[in-house]
C-alpha positions as CSV (number, residue, x, y, z in Angstrom):
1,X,0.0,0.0,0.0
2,X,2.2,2.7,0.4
3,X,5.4,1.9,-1.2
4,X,6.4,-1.3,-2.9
5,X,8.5,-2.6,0.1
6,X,7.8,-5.1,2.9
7,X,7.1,-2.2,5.3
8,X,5.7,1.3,4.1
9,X,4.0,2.7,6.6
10,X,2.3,6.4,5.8
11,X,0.2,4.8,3.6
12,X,3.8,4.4,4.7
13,X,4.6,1.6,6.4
14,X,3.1,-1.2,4.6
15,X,3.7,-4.2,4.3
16,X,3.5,-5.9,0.6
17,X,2.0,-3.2,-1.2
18,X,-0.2,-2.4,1.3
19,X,-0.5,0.6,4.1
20,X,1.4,-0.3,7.0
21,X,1.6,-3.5,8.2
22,X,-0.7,-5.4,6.2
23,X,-1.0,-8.2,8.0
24,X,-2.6,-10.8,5.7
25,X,0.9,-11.9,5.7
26,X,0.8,-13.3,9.1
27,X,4.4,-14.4,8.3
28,X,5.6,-10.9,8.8
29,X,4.6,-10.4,11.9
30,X,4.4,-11.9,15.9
31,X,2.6,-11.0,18.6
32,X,5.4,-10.5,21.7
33,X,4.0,-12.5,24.7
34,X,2.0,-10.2,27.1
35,X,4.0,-10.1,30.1
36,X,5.5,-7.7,32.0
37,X,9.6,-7.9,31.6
38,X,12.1,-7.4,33.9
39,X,13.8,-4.7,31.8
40,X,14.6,-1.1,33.8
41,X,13.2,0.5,30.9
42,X,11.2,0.1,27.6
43,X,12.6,-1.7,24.4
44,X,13.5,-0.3,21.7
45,X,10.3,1.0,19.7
46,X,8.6,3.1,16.8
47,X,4.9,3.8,15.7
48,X,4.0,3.9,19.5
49,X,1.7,6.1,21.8
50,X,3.1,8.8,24.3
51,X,1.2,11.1,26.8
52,X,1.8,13.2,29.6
53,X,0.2,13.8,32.8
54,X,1.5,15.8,36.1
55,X,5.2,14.2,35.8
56,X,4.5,11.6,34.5
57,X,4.8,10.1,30.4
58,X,3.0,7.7,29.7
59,X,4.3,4.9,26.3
60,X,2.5,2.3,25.4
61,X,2.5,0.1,22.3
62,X,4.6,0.3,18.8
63,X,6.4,-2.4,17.6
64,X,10.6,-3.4,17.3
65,X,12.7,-5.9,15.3
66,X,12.5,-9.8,16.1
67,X,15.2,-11.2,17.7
68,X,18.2,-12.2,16.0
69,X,17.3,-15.8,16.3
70,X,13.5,-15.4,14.8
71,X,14.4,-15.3,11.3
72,X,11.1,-15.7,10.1
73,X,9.8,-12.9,11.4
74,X,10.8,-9.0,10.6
75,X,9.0,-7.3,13.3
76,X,7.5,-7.5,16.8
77,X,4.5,-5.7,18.3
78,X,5.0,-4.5,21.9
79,X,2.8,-6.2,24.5
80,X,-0.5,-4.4,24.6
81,X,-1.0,-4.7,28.2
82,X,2.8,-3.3,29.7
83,X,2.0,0.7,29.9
84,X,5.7,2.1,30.9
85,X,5.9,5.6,32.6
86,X,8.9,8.2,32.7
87,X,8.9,10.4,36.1
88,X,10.4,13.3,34.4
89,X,11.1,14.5,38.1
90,X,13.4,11.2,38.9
91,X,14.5,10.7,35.6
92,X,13.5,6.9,36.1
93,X,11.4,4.6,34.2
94,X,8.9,2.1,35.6
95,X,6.4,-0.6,34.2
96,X,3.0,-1.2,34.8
97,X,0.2,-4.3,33.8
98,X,-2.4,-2.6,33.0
99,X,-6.3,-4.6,32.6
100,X,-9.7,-4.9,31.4
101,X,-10.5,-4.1,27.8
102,X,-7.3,-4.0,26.2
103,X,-7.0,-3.2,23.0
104,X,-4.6,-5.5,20.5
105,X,-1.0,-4.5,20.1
106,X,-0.7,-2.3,17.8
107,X,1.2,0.8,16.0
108,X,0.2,4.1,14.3
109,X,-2.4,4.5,17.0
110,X,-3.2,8.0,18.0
111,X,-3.2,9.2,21.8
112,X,-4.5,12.1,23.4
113,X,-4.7,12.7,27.5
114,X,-7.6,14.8,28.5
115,X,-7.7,15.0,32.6
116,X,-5.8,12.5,33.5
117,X,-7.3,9.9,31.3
118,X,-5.6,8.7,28.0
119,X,-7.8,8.1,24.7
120,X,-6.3,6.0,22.1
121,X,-8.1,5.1,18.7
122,X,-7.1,4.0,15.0
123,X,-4.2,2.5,14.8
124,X,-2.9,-0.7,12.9
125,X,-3.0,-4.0,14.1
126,X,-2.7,-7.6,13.3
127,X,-5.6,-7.7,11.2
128,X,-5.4,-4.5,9.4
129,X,-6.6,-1.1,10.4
130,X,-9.1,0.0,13.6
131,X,-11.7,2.4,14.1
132,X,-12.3,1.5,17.5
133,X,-11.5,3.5,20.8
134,X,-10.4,3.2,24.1
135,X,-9.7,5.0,27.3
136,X,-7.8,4.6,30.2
137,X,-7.4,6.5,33.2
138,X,-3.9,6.9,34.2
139,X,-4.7,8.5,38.0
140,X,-5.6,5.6,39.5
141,X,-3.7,2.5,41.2
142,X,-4.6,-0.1,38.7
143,X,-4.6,0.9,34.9
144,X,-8.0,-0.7,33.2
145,X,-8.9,0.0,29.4
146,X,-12.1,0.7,28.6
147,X,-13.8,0.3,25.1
148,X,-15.7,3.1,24.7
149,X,-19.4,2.5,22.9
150,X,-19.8,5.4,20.5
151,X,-22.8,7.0,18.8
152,X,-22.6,9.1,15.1
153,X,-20.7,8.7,12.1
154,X,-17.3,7.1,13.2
155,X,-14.1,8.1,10.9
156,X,-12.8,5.3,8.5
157,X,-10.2,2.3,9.7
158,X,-7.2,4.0,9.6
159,X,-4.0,5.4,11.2
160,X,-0.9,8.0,11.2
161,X,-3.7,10.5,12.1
162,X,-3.3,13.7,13.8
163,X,-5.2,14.7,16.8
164,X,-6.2,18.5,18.5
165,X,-7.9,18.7,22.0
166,X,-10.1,21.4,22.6
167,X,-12.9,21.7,24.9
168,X,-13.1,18.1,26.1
169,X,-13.3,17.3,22.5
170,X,-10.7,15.5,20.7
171,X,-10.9,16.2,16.6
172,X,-9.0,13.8,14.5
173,X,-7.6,14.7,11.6
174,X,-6.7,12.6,7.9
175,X,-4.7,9.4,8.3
176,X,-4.2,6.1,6.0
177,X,-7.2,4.0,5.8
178,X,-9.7,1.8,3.9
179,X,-12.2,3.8,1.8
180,X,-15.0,6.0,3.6
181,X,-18.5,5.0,2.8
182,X,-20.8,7.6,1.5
183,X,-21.8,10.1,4.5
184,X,-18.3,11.1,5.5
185,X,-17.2,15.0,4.5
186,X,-13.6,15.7,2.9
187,X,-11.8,14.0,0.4
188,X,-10.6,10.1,0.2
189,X,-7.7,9.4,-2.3
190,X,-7.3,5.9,-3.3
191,X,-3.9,4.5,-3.5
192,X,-3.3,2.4,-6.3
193,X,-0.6,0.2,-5.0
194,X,-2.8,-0.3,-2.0
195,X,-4.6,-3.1,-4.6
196,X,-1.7,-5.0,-5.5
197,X,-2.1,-8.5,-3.9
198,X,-6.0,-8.6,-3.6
199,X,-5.6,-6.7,-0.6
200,X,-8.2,-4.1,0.5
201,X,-7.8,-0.9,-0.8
202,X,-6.5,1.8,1.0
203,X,-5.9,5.7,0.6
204,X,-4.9,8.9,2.3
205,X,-7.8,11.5,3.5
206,X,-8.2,14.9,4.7
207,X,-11.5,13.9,7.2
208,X,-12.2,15.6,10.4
209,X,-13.9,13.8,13.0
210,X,-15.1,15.2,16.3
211,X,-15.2,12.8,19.4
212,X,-17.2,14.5,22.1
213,X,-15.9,13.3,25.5
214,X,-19.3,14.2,27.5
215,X,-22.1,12.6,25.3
216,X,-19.3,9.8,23.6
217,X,-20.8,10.6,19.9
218,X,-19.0,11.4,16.5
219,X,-19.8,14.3,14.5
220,X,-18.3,16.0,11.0
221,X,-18.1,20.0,11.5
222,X,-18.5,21.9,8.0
223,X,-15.4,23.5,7.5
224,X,-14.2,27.0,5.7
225,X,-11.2,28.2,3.2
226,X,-9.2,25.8,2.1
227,X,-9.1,22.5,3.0
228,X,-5.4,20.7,3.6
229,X,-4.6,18.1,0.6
230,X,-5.5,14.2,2.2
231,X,-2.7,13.0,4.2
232,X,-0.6,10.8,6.9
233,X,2.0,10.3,9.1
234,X,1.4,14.2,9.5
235,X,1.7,16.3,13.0
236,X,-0.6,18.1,14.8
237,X,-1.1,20.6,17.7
238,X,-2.8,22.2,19.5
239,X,-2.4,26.5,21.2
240,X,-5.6,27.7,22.7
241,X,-8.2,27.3,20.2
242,X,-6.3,26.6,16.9
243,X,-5.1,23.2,15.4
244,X,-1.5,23.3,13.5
245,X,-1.0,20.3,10.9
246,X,2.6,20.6,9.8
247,X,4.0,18.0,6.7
248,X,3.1,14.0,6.4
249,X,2.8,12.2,3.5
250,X,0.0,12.2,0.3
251,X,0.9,9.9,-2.9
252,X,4.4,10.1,-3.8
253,X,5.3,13.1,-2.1
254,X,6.3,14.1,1.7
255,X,4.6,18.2,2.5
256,X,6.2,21.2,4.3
257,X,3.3,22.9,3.8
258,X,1.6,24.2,7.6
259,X,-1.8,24.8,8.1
260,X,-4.3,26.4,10.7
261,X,-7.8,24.9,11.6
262,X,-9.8,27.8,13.8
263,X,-11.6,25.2,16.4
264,X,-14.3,27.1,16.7
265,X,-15.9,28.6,12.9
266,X,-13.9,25.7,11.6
267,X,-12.0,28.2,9.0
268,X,-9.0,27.0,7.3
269,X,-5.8,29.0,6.9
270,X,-2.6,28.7,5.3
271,X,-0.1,29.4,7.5
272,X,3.6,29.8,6.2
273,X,5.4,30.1,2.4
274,X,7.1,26.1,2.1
275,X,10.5,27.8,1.2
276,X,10.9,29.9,4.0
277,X,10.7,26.8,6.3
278,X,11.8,23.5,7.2
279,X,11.8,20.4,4.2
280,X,8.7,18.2,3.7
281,X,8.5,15.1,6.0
282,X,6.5,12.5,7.9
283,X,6.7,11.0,10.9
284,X,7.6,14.1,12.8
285,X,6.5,15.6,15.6
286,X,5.0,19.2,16.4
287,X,4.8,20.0,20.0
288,X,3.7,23.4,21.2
289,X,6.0,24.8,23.1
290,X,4.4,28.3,24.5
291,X,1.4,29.9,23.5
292,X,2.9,31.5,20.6
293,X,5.8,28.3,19.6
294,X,5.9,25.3,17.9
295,X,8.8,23.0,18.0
296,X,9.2,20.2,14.9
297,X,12.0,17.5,15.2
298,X,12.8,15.1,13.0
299,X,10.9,13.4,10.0
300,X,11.5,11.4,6.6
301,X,11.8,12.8,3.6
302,X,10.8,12.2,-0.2
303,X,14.3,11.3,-0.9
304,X,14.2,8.8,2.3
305,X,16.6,10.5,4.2
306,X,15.8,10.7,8.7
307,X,16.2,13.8,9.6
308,X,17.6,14.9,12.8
309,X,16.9,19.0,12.4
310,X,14.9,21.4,15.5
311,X,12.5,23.9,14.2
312,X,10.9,26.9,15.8
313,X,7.4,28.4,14.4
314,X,6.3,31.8,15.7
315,X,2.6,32.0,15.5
316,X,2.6,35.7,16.0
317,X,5.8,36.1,13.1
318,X,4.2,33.5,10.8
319,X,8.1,32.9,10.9
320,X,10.3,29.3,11.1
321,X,13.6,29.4,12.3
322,X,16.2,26.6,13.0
323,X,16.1,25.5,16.2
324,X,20.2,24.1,17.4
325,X,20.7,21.5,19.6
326,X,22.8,18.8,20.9
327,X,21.3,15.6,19.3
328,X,21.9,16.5,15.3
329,X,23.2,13.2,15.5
330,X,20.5,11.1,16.5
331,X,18.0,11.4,13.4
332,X,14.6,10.1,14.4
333,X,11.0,8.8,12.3
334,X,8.0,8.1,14.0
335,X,9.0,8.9,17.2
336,X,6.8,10.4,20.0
337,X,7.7,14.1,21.8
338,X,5.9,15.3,24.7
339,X,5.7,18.9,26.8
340,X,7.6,18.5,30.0
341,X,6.3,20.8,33.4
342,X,9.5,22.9,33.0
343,X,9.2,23.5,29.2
344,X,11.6,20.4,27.7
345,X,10.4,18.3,24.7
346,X,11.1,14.9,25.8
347,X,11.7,12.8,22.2
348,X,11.4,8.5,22.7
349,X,11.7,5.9,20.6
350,X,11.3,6.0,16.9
351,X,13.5,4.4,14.3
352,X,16.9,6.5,13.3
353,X,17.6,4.7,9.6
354,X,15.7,4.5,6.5
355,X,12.9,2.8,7.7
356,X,11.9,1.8,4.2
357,X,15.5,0.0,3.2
358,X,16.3,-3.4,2.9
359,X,18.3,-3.2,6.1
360,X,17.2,-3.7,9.6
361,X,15.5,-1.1,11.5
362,X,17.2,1.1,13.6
363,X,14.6,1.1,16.4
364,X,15.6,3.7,19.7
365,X,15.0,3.1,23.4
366,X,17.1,6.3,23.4
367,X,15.2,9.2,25.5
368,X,16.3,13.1,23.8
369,X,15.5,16.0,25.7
370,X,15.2,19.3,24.1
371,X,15.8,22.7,26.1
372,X,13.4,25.0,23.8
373,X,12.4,27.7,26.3
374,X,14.1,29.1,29.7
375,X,14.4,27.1,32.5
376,X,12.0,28.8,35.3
377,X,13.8,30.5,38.2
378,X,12.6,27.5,40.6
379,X,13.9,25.0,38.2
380,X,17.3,26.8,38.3
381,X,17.2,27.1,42.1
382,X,16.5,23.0,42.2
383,X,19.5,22.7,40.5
384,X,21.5,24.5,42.2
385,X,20.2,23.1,45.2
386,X,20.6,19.3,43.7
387,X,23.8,19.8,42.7
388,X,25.1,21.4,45.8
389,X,23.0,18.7,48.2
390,X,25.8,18.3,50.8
391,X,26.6,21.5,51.5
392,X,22.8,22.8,51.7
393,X,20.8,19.9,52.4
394,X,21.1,20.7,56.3
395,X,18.6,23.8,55.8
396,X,15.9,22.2,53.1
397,X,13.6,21.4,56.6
398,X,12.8,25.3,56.2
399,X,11.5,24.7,52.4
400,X,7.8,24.4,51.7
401,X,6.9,20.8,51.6
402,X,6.2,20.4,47.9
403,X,9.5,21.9,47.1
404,X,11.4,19.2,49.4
405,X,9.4,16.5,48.2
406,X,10.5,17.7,44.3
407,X,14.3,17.5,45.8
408,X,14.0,14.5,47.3
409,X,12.6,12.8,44.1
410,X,15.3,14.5,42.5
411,X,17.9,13.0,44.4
412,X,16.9,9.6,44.5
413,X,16.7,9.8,40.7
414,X,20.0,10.5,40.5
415,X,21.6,8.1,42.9
């Protein structure tokens, strides 16, 4: 479906000829054995899910290479039911079972956290592509998925989908998918390698869906100006009442163009002149950064090169400018980045080769964290403070409690 490899997954990472992990070849594919292991932290990953609540991020799902000895196989889901979480305070990773409904292993999938409780739906899976969704609370001792029973016009199977949260309402965003039946607004392009094999045709589409957390019903807004082109393995964000959709992929041919979605008339906008900004990618990531900043890392270009380049967009400026940092050698695709309390991008997994070569796939466990903003003066002071424990620790009674209870998880995440 996407590309004529074993393994394009954007309508890109199919398998065969066929979306992403086409899994009528069974062959290609085994399910890892749903336990917890006794790692320190999560494998090596890409196409996974990554939230963040409090302190806390949240990674569950994706898939890695076999083992060296399973020669049959190219590529390993994740087990479904291991949710790993990253205290960004510690600096330490930790695994948790979690229970109930939960939902096949999978990659591509597309996670949002509204209050504490993490929604996951599309996404691909053994069997070919979902429409199904599922939440889980992430505030509570145990961690038990729920399948959520849905009324309205659902979106198409699909996934590499973008997602923007507004008012408790989470409005997805194009993707890579089977066809839409008659009913669903925007634009479904078929692609043609998708049919190759008698498989089930697939396509890119510029649909927007709207999943109303409080009565748990789809809708289809009616949208103004100019609507993006279909697409997947795009980015999206979110700042205030605006949704940013930056790149991804649509037939032969990966975008740099960036758009603007008003969240409330629903009024399209062009946002930026292509040349003035970064290259056209996919499997990037956009994270807002500030209420007027976007930060973009990494991707996969037309010419299948992984790109390790930082980007700043200023909202205001209508203005990209490179963004330097320390990991310009660590090139990333189909990673996740999340919003850290103290204003860091925190960059996991994703795959750091061509993931479309005849080689192995260079899968990360790797954790980058980007700087993109000030540190605030409390931050500093905690550093100061970490860093010069011995000499001050015999006054920190005299701190607030919350402020000695950060320091202390501090310190024991670095010891």
């Amino acid at each position: 479906m996407e590309e004529d490899l074993v393994l394009d997954m954007e309508g890109e990472f199919e398998w065969d000829a066929g979306g992403e992990e086409d899994e009528e070849d069974e062959g290609f594919w085994l399910q890892e054995e749903e336990v917890c292991v006794s790692r320190a932290s999560p494998a090596e990953r890409s196409g996974h899910i990554a939230v963040t609540d409090g302190s806390c991020m949240f990674v569950w799902g994706g898939y890695k290479n076999a083992d060296a000895e399973a020669t049959e196989f190219t590529d390993l889901y994740l087990p479904k039911n291991e949710i790993w979480i990253y205290n960004m305070e510690t600096g330490r990773w930790r695994v948790q079972r979690s229970e109930g409904e939960v939902p096949d292993s999978m990659s591509g999938g597309c996670g949002s956290c509204v209050d504490g409780v993490l929604y996951v739906f599309g996404g691909h899976q053994a069997r070919g592509n979902t429409d199904t969704v599922y939440r889980l609370p992430l505030r509570t001792p145990a961690l038990r998925w729920e399948k959520m029973s849905l009324t309205g016009l659902a979106p198409t199977c699909k996934d590499k989908l973008g997602c923007w949260v507004t008012r408790n309402r989470l409005v997805y965003f194009g993707g890579y998918g089977y066809t839409a039946p008659p009913g669903h607004r925007g634009t479904f392009e078929l692609d043609e390698n998708s049919l190759m094999g008698n498989q089930t045709g697939r396509g890119w589409n510029n649909h927007i869906h709207i999943l109303d957390l409080e009565t748990s019903s789809w809708s289809q807004p009616i949208t103004k100006g100019n609507t993006p082109t279909p697409r997947a393995a795009h980015a999206c964000a979110t700042i205030g009442n605006r949704g940013f959709v930056f790149g991804g992929r649509y037939m032969e041919q990966r975008l740099n163009d960036l758009h603007c979605l008003d969240l409330d008339s629903w009024e399209w906008r062009e946002m930026c002149v292509p040349q003035h900004g970064p290259v056209g990618r996919s499997w990037h990531s956009l994270t807002p950064v500030s209420a007027d900043h976007l930060f973009l890392f990494g991707g996969f270009t037309t010419d299948r090169e992984t790109l390790s380049d930082g980007w700043l967009y200023c909202v205001r400026t209508n203005e990209w400018r490179p963004f330097d940092h320390e990991h310009t050698q660590r090139p990333r695709l189909w990673h996740t980045a999340c919003l850290g309390a103290d204003g860091e991008v925190f960059v996991f997994g994703g795959c750091a080769n061509n993931l479309l070569s005849h080689q192995q796939a260079a899968h990360s466990s790797e954790l980058l964290v980007f700087t993109v903003q000030p540190k605030s003066l409390v931050r500093l002071c905690s550093d100061v403070a970490v860093r010069h424990q011995k000499h001050l620790q015999h006054s920190w009674d005299v701190l607030p409690k919350a402020l000695l209870q950060q320091l202390q998880q501090r310190i024991m995440g670095h010891s």
